[in-house]
C-alpha positions in Angstrom: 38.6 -154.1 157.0 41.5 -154.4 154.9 42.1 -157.4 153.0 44.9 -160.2 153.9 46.8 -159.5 150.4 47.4 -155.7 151.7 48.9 -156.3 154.9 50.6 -159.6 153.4 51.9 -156.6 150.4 53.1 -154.8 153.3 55.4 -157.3 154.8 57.2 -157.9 151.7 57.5 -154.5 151.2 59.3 -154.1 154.4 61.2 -157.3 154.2 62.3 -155.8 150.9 63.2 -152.5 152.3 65.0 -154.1 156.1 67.2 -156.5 153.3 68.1 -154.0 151.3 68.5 -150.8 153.9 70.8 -153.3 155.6 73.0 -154.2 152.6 73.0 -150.9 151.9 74.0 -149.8 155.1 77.1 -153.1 155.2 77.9 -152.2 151.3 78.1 -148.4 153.4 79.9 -149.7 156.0 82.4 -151.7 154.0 83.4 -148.8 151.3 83.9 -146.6 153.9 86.1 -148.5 156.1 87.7 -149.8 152.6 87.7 -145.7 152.1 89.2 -145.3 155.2 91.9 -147.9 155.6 92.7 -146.7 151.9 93.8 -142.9 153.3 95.2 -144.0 156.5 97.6 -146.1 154.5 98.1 -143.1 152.3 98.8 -141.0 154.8 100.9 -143.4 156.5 102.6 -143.7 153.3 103.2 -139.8 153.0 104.2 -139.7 156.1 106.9 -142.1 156.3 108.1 -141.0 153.0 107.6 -137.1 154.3 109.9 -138.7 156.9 112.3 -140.0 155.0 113.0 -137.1 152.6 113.1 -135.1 155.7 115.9 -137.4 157.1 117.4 -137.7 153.8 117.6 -133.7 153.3 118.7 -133.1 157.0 121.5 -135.1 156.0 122.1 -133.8 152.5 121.9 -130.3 154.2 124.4 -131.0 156.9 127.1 -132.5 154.3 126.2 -129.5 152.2 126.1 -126.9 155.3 129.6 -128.8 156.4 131.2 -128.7 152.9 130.0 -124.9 152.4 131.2 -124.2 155.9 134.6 -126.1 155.1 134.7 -124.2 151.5 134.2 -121.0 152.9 137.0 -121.3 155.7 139.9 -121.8 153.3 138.5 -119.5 150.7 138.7 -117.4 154.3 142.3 -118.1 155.1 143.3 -117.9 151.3 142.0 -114.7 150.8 143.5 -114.0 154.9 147.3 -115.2 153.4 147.1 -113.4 149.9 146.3 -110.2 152.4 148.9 -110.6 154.7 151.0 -111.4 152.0 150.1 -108.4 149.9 150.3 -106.5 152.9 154.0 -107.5 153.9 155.0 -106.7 150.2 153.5 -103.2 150.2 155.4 -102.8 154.0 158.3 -104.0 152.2 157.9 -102.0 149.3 157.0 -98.8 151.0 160.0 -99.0 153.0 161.9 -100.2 150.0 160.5 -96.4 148.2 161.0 -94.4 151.7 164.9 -96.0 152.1 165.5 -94.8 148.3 163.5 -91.2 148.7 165.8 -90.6 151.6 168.8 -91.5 149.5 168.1 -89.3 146.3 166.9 -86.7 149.3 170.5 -86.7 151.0 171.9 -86.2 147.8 170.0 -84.0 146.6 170.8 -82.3 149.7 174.3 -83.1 149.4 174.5 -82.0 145.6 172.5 -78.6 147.0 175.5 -78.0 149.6 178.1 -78.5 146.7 176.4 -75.8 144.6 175.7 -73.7 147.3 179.5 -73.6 148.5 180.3 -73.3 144.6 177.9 -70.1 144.1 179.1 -68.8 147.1 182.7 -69.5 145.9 181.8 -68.1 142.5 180.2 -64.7 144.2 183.6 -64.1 146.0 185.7 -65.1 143.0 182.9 -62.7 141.2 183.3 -59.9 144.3 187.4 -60.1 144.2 187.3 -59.6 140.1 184.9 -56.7 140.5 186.8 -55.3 143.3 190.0 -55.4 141.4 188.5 -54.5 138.1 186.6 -51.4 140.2 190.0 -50.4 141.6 191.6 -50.2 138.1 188.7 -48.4 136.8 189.0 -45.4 139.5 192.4 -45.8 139.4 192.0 -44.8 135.3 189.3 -42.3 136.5 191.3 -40.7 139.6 194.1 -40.0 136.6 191.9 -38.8 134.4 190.0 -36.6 136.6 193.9 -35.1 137.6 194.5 -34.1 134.4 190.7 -32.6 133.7 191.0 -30.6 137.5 194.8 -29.6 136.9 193.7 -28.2 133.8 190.1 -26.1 134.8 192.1 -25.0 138.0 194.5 -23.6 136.1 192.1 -21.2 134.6 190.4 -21.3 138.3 193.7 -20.3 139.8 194.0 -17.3 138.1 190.6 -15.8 138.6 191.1 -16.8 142.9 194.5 -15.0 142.6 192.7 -11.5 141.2 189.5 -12.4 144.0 192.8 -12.4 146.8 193.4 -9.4 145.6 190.4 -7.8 146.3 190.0 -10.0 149.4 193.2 -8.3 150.9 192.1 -4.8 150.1 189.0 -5.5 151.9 191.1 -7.1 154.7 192.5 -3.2 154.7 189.6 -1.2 155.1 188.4 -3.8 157.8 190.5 -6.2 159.0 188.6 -7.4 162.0 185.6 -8.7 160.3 187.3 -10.1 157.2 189.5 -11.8 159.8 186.6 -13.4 161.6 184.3 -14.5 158.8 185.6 -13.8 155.3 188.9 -15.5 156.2 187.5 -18.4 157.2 186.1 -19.4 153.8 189.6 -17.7 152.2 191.5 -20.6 154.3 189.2 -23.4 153.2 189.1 -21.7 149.2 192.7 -21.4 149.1 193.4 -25.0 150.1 190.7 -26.9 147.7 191.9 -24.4 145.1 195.6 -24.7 145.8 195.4 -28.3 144.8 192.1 -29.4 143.1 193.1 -32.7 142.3 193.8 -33.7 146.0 190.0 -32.3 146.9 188.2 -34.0 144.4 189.8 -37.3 145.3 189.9 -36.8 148.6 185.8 -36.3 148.1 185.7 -39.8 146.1 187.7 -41.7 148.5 186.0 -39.9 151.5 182.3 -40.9 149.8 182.4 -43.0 146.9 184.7 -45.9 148.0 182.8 -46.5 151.3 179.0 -46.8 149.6 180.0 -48.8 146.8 181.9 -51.3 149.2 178.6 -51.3 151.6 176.6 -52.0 148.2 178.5 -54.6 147.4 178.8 -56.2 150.7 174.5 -55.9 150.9 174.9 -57.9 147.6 176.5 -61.0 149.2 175.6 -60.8 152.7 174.2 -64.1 154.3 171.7 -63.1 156.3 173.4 -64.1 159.8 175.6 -62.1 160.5 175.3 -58.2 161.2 173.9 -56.2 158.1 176.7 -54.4 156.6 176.3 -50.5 158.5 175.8 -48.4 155.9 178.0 -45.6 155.6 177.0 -42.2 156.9 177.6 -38.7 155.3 179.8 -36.8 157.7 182.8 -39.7 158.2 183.5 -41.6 161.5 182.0 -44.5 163.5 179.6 -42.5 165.1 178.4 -39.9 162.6 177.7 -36.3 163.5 176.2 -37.7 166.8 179.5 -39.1 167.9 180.1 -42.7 169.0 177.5 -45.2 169.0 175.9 -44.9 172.4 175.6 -48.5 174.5 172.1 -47.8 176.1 171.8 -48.2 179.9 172.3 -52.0 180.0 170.5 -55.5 181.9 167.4 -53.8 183.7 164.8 -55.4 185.8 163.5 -57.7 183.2 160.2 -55.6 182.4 159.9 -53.8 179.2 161.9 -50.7 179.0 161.4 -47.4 176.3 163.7 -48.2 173.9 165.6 -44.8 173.8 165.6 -41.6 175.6 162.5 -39.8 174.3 159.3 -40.7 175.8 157.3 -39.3 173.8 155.1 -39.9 170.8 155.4 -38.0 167.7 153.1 -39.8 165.1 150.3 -42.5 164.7 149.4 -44.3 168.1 148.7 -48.0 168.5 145.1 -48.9 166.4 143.5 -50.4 163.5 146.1 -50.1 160.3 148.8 -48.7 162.6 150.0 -51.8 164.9 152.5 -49.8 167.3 153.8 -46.4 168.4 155.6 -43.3 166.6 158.2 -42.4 169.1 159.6 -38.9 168.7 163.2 -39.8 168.7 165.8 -37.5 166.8 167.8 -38.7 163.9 171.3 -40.7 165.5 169.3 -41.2 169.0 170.5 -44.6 169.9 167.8 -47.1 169.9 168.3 -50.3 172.4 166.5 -53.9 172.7 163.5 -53.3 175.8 164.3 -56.7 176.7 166.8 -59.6 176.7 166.2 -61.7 173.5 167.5 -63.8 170.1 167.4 -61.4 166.8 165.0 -62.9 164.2 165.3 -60.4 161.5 168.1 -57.5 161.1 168.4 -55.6 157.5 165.8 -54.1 155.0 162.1 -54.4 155.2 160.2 -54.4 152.0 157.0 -53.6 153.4 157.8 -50.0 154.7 159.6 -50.7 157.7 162.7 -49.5 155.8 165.9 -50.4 157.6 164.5 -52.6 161.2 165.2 -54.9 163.4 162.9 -57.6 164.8 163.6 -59.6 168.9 161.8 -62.5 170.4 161.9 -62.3 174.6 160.8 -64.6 176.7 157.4 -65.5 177.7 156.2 -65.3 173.9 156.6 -61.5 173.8 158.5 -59.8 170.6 159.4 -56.4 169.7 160.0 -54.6 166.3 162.5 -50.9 165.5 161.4 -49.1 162.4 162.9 -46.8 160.1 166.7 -46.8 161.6 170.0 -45.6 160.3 172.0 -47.8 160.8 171.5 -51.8 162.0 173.9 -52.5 164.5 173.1 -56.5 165.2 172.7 -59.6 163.3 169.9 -62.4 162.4 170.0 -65.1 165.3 172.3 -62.5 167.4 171.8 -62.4 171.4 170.6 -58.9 172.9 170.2 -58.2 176.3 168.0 -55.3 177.3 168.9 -51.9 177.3 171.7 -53.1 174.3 172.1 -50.5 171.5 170.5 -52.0 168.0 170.7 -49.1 165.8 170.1 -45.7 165.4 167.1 -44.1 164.9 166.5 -42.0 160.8 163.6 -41.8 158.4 164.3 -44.5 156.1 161.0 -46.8 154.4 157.6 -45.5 154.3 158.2 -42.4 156.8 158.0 -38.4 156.5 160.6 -37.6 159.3 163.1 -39.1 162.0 161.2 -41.2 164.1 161.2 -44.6 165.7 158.1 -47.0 164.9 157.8 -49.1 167.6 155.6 -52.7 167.9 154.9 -55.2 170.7 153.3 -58.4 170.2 152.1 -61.0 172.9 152.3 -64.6 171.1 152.2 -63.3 168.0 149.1 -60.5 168.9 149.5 -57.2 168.5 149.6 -54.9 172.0 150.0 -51.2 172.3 153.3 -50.5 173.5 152.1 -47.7 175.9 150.5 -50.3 178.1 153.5 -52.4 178.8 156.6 -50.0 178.8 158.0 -49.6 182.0 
């Protein structure tokens, strides 16, 4: 059995330990909730002040947000106005530049007409001095060649007398056929060598006068009205071939041959040879297949040689190579079956024929398709 001091040791000890666990457990108790209330104020604290710099920065932002937003619409309608302004004055100016461009333009254009009308003024002034000073010079040419003739005929005249001598013995022994063939070339011998001087100048006036007029008419002509017709070698309006032939007139409104001949004579329509050769004779008279406005009427340099170019209705054109003689004018009406010109060998060509092309809006088509 245990003894009384043991169990009266015990007590105390618990005593001890209940007193003190309990303080503990209020000193515990009391720094915690001192702990506690400490950080909820805190908090609180932090919170209200989190509060208020919310509420103060809400409302700094919304004066700034506002004043930006205010800042930004008149910077906005400045920089609107300074374009709107900046915009009328380069209208303005733009207008101001396009009123004075058409200004110098115009008289430019007037200042082009006055030279134009001078130069055409100083060609003719140029053309009438020429002409004049040409006419003196054959005159002085036509006198000298009299004198030169007179004077080698004279020597001429003597030997043709001695050859009509023999020419009338021969007549003798056979009158018949020197009558019939010999004579004829005694007439025509006895009157160029009965006056020499005549002949000769009636050769220059016959030949030379008329080309060097049509050369100098080329020279000044205004590309509108008819090219000057170029004088032919054997004298008259129509040439060896007679007068000018006026083709067989207004047809049905198809595409007609544009001359007699129906045949082809040369290249056919293909690749590097865009229309027809038509075998037409040198003079044949060469007409428009269809009504139609002249575009172009003179001298090709691209081998056509002397042609003549029509636009006809429903987009359809026509072109005449290597003619004679031009016979219409740039911007000239034709109707169909009208006579153009006359058929030759002049350009790029190795004999009388007539180069013929037909185009649809602007593409080439071979004639032989479409003539009617």
């Amino acid at each position: 059995m245990l003894p009384y001091w043991f169990f009266d040791i015990l007590d105390k000890i618990y005593t001890v330990f209940v007193w003190y666990w309990s303080n503990v457990l209020g000193l515990i108790e009391r720094g915690w909730g001192y702990i506690y209330d400490t950080i909820r104020s805190w908090a609180s604290w932090a919170y209200e002040r989190a509060q208020s710099i919310y509420y103060e920065l809400s409302s700094t932002l919304s004066y700034w947000v506002g004043w930006l937003s205010d800042w930004i619409n008149y910077v906005y309608n400045w920089a609107y106005g300074q374009i709107q302004s900046a915009f009328n004055y380069v209208t303005n100016a733009v207008s101001a530049v396009r009123s004075w461009v058409e200004t110098q333009v115009n008289s430019l254009i007037d200042i082009a007409y006055s030279l134009f009308g001078q130069a055409v003024a100083l060609t003719m002034s140029l053309y009438n001095g020429l002409s004049g000073w040409a006419n003196a010079q054959l005159t002085s040419l036509r006198a000298w060649i009299d004198a030169q003739v007179d004077a080698i005929f004279v020597m001429i005249g003597q030997t043709i007398a001695t050859l009509m001598g023999l020419i009338n013995a021969v007549q003798v022994l056979s009158k018949n056929y020197v009558d019939g063939l010999i004579g004829v070339w005694v007439g025509a011998a006895t009157y160029w060598f009965s006056n020499p001087a005549a002949a000769v100048w009636a050769l220059i006036e016959a030949f030379v006068y008329p080309w060097a007029e049509w050369y100098l008419a080329t020279l000044i002509w205004d590309g509108v009205s008819p090219y000057p017709e170029r004088p032919t070698l054997w004298g008259g309006s129509g040439g060896p071939y007679g007068p000018i032939p006026p083709g067989p007139g207004p047809g049905s409104g198809v595409l007609i041959w544009p001359c007699d001949v129906h045949t082809v004579s040369g290249y056919r329509f293909g690749p590097g040879h865009l229309g027809v050769d038509i075998g037409a004779p040198q003079g044949a008279a060469i007409w428009s297949v269809r009504d139609g406005v002249v575009t172009v009427a003179g001298w090709s340099g691209v081998g056509y040689g002397y042609h003549v170019r029509i636009d006809h209705p429903g987009g359809w054109s026509s072109l005449y190579g290597h003619l004679l003689t031009v016979l219409v004018g740039s911007g000239q009406a034709v109707t169909q079956g009208q006579t153009i010109g006359l058929c030759n060998s002049t350009g790029n060509s190795t004999g009388p024929h007539l180069h013929l092309e037909i185009r649809l809006n602007g593409t080439p088509v071979d004639p032989l398709t479409v003539l009617s």
